[in-house]
C-alpha positions as CSV (number, residue, x, y, z in Angstrom):
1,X,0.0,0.0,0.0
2,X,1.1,3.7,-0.9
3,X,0.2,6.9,1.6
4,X,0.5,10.0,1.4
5,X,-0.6,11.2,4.7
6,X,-1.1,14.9,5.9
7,X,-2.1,15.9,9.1
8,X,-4.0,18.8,10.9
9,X,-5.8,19.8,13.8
10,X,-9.1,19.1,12.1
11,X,-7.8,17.0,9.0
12,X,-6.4,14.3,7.8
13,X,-5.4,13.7,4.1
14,X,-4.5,9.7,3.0
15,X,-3.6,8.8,-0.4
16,X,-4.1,4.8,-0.9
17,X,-3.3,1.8,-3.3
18,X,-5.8,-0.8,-3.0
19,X,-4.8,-3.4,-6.2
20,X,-7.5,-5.9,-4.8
21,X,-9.5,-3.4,-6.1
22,X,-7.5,-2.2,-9.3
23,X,-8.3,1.2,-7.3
24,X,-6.5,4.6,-6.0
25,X,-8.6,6.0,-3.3
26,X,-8.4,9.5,-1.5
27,X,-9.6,9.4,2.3
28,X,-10.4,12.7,4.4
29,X,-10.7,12.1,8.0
30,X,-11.0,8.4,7.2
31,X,-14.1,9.2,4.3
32,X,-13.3,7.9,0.5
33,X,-13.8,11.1,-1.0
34,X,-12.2,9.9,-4.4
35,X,-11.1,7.3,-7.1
36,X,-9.2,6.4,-9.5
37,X,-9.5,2.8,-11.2
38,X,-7.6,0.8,-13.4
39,X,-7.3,-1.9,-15.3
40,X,-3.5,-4.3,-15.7
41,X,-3.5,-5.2,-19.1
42,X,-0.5,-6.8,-20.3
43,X,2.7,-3.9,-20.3
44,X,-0.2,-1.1,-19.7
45,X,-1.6,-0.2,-17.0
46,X,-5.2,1.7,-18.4
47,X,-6.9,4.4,-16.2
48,X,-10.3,3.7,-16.5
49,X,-12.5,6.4,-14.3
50,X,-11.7,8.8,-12.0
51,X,-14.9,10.4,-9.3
52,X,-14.7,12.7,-6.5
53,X,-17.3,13.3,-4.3
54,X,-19.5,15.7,-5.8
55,X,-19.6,17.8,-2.5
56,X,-16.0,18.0,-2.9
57,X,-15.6,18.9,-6.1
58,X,-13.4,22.3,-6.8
59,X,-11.2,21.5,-4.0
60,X,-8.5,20.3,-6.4
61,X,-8.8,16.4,-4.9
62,X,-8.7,14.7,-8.4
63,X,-5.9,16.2,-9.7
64,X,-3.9,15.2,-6.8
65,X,-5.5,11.7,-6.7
66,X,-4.4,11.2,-10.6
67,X,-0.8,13.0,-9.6
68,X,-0.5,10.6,-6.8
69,X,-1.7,7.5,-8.3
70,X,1.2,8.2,-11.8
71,X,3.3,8.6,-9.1
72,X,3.0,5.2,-7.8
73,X,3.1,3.8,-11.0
74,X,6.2,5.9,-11.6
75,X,8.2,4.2,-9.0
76,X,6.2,1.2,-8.5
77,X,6.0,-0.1,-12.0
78,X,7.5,-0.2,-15.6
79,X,4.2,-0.3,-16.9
80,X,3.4,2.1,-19.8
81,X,0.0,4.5,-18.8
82,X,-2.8,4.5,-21.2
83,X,-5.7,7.0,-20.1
84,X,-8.9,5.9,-21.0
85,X,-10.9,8.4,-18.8
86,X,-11.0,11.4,-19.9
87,X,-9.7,13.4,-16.9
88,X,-6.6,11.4,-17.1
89,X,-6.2,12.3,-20.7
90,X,-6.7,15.9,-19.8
91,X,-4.5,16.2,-16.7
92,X,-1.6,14.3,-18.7
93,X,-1.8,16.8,-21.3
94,X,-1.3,19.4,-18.8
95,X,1.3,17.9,-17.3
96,X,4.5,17.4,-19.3
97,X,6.4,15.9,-17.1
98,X,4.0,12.8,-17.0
99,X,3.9,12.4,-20.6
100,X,7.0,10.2,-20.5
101,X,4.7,7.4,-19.0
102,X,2.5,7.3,-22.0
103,X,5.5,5.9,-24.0
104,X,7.6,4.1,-22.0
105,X,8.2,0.3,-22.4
106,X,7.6,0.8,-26.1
């Protein structure tokens, strides 16, 4: 499991892995408030959907779940990333230094 865990008075921040459930999750004060799934396919690892809480929304929580989870598969992995959803697609392109993992392995 991968964490990223920041802690306040009043909040706490935990970025997990859960590959049971092909799944990045994002926890506030122990509530899933975000998601990122994928799917292992061969060399590629495929981002399929990412959702944040709709009450949560605007508070910048999927960008840093998609940043974390590329991480992971940054220094986790060797897998090649193939964004399927189209947030992912979106947040790669407007992020060049992730763009590497798009063609790597190939």
């Amino acid at each position: 499991m991968t964490s990223d865990a920041t802690a306040t008075e009043s909040t706490r921040v935990e970025f997990r892995h859960e590959p049971a459930q092909s799944r990045y999750s994002l926890r506030i004060n122990e509530e899933t408030v975000g998601f990122a799934d994928y799917t292992v396919t061969g060399p590629d690892v495929l981002f399929t959907h990412v959702e944040v809480d709709p009450a949560r929304r605007g508070e910048n929580l999927a960008s840093r779940l998609v940043e974390q989870a590329l991480d992971d598969v940054r220094t986790r992995t060797e897998l090649t990333v193939v964004p399927v959803c189209p947030y992912v697609v979106r947040w790669i392109n407007k992020h060049a230094e992730y763009q590497d993992l798009l063609t790597r392995g190939r």
